[in-house]
N, C-alpha and C positions, 0 to 999 in steps of 0.2 A: 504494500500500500504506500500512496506519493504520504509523503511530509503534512501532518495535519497543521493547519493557518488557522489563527484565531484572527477574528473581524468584529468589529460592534457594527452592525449594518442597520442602515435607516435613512430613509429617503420619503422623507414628507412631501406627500402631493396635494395638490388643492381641490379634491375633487367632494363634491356632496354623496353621501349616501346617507340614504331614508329608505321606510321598507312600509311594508303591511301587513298584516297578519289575518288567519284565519286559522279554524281547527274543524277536524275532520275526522268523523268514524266509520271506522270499516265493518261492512256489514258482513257481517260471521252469519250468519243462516241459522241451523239449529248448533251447531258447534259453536264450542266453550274455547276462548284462546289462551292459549297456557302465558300468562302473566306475571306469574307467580315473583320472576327472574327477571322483571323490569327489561325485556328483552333483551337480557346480557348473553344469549347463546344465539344471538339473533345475527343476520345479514344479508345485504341486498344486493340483486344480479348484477352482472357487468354493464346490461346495457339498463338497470335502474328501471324494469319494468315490474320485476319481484323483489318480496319477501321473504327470507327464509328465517322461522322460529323453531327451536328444538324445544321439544320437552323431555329434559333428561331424565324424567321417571319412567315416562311409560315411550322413549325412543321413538316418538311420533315429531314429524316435519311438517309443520304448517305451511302453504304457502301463497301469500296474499299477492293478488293484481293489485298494483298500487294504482293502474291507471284506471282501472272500475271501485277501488277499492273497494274490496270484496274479495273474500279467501276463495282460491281457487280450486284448490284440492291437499289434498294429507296427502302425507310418505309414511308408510309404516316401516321403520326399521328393525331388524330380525334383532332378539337379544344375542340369542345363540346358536350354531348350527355352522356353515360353512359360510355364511353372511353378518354374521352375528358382530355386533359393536357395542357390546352389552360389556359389564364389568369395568367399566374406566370413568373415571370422573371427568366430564369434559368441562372445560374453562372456556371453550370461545368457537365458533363455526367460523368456514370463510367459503365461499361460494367462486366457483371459476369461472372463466369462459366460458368452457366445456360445457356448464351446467352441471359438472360432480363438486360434492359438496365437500369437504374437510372440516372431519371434527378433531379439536385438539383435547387429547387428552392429556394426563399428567406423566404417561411413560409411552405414549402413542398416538401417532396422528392417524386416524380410519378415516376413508377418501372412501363414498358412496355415488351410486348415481342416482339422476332421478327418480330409476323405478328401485332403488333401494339396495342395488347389488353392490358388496363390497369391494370395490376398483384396489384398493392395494390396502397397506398397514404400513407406517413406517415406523419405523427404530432404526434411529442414529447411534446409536451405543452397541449394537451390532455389526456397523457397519465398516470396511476397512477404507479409508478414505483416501482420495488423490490429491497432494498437495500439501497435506499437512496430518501430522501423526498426533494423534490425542496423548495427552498426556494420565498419567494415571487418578491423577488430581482433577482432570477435568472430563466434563461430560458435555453436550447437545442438549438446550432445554427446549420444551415443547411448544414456548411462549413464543411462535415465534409469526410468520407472515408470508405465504405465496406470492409471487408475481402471478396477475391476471391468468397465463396461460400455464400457471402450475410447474416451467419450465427453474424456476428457481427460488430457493427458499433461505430465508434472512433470520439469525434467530440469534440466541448469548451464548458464549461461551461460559457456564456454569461453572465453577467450583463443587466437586466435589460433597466438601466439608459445608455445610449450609453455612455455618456463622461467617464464611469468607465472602467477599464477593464474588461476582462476575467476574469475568478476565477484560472480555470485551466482544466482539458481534463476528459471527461465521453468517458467508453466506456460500451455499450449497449450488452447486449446479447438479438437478436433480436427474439430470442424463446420463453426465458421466461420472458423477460422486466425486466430484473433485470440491476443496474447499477453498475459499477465504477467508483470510483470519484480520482483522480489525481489530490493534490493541484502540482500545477507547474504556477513560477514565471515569465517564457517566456513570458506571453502575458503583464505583467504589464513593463517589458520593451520594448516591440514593441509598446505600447501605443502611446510613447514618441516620433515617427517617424511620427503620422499620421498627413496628413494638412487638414484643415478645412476650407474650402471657403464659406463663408455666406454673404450676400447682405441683412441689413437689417434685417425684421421678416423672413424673404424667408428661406424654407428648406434647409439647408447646404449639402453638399455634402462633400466627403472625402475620401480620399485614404491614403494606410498606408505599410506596410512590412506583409509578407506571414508568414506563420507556415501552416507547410506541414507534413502531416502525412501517414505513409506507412505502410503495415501488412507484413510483412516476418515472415513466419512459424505462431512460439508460440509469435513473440514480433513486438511492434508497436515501429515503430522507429519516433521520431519527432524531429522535426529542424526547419529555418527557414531562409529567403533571408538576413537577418542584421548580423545574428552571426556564425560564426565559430564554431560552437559546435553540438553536437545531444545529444537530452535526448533518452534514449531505456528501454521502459518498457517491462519485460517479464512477461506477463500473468501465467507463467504456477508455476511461486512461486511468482508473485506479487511484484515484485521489480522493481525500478527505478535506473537507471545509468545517471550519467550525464557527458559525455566527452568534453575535451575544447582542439582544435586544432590551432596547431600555423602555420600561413603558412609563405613563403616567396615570394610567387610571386603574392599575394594580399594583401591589408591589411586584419586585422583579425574581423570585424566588422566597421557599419555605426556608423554616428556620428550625431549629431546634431547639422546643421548648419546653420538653415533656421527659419524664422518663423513658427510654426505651425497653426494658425489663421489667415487669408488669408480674404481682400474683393472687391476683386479685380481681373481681369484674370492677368494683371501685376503680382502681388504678388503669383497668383498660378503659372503661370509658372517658376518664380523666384524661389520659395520653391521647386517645383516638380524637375526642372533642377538640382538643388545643389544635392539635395534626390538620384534620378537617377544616376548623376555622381560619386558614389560612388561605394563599393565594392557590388556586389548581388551573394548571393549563391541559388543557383536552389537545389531539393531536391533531397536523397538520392537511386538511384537503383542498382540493383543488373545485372551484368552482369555474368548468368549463366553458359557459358562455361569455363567462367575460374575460379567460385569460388569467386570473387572476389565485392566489392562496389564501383560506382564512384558517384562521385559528382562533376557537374561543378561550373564554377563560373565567374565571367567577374568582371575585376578591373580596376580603371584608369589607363592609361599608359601615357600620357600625354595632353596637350590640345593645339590645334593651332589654333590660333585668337579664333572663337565662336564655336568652334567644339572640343568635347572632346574622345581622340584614347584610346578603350579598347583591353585589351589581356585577351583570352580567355584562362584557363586554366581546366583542368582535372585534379584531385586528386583521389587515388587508397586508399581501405581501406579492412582489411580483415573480416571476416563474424560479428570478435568479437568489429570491428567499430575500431579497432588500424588505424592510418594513417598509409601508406605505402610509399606513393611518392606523389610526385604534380608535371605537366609537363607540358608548354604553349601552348597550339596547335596553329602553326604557318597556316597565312595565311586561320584561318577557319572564316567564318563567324558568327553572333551569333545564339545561341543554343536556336529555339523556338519550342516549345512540344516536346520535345526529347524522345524516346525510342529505348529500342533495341530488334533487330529480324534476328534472324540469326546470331549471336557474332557480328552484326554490327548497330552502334549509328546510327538512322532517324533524322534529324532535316527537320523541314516543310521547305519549300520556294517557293513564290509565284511568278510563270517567267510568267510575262503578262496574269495574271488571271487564269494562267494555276497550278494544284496543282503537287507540284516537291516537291522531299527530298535531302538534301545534307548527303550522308553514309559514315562513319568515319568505316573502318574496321580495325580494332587496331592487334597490332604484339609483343605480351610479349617474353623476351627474359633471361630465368631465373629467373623465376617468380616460 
């Protein structure tokens, strides 16, 4: 990999942007939409005409026309048998080209098709790789992200030993199993964020700050909920960018204010609340009709008695990651599994079990 460049990039433009809002339910028939998961095992086609929701209980694929909005038909997925993708805790779907789907599990990625047949299983901890030899200390984590046509896959190089960090990001070419190794310093400061509640010998449990990674074109753009910056590797000459963004209507990164070591549900929520109450950046898309990158973000705005008031804000960047603007969106509410379809921003929202989007359709003016 080139020589990683640190930059503070930012390039204020004078242009207006105003939006409109609307919300919208999709009409389920006599079926119940599995909600339960705030649509976190959720995701939408390539060309943004579907929805794909998992229900990890009972391994059933919902999947919504968003342009009738109105569910279109189930996948039932086999627990077990020669199809079966039962037994794995999944953390997150991604949906291809192809139309096969990718479920991530925690020691497995299962790639199904539409009609539900098991297209591969992957385990990188099995495999002997080209380019670069694992070490006994480190492993392939499952957290990781496809390119569009499933030809390449981006993900951490783990540690081992949990209490260590990441090393830094592999990306796979899924043809010929050859690697990329990416040393990058992000995860050894996300580290620093996570809490740890253990009772005892009892298995700990732990939550921590994201790193989120995206394929546009020839480059993998990566970032993360705690800092204001994005690292952008471009595959196609092997360089790394590092850019550090200053904003003004968030702070510019989390802090460490909390215990990390927890034994107690007192002390977790106490750590989790402090943690949460701070600035969180969501990850980097591309909003195609105009060209253009956002990134949301939500920051404290102030706290009254035990309740803490966030302002939601939207930042604009152009292809080459320069900031452009950053503007509050008033009166929105928070932005969860966000994408766009049609020039217009979806966020989920759940109106008495029924599955709704609130659509931000944005209005540049001189842009």
């Amino acid at each position: 990999c080139g020589e990683s460049s640190d930059s503070e990039s930012a390039t204020e433009r004078n242009f207006e942007f105003s939006y409109t809002t609307d919300t919208v339910v999709v009409d389920a028939g006599e079926h119940f939409f599995f909600l339960n998961w705030d649509l976190q095992l959720a995701d939408v086609s390539q060309d943004r005409k579907y929805l794909y929701n998992l229900n990890p209980l009972t391994y059933l694929i919902e999947i919504v026309d968003l342009d009738n909005l109105k569910l279109k038909k189930t996948i039932q997925l086999a627990k077990e048998g020669p199809d079966g993708v039962g037994a794995n805790y999944y953390e997150k779907i991604q949906v291809l080209e192809n139309g096969n789907i990718c479920l991530f599990g925690q020691f497995k990625i299962n790639i199904v098709s539409e009609q539900g047949k098991l297209v591969n299983s992957i385990e990188f901890d099995q495999k002997d790789h080209i380019g670069y030899e694992l070490k006994e200390d480190e492993k392939i984590s499952y957290r990781g992200v496809f390119s569009a046509d499933g030809k390449k896959y981006a993900g951490v190089l783990d540690n081992t030993d949990f209490f260590q960090p990441a090393k830094g990001l592999v990306i796979i070419d899924m043809e010929t199993d050859s690697i990329t190794y990416i040393p990058i310093d992000l995860f050894s400061r996300l580290k620093q964020f996570e809490i740890i509640f253990q009772e005892g010998s009892a298995p700990g449990i732990a939550t921590g700050e994201y790193a989120y990674f995206s394929f546009m074109k020839d480059n993998l753009i990566i970032s993360s909920s705690a800092y204001n910056e994005v690292h952008h590797y471009n595959m196609s000459n092997d360089s790394l960018t590092h850019h550090r963004f200053k904003a003004s209507l968030t702070e510019n990164e989390k802090i460490l204010n909390y215990p990390n070591y927890v034994s107690s549900d007192i002390g977790w929520k106490d750590s989790s609340t402090a943690k949460d109450a701070q600035v969180t950046f969501k990850e980097f898309f591309k909003l195609t009709e105009q060209n253009i990158i956002w990134r949301l973000s939500t920051g404290k705005k102030r706290t009254i008695g035990d309740s803490t008031l966030f302002n939601h804000v939207a930042t604009f960047f152009d292809p080459e990651l320069n900031m452009l603007k950053e503007q509050e969106l008033e009166n929105f509410h928070d932005f969860r599994n966000p994408f766009f379809k049609d020039g217009m921003l979806y966020s989920f929202l759940n109106i008495n079990d029924e599955l709704a989007f609130v659509r931000l359709k944005p209005n540049f003016k001189g842009l």
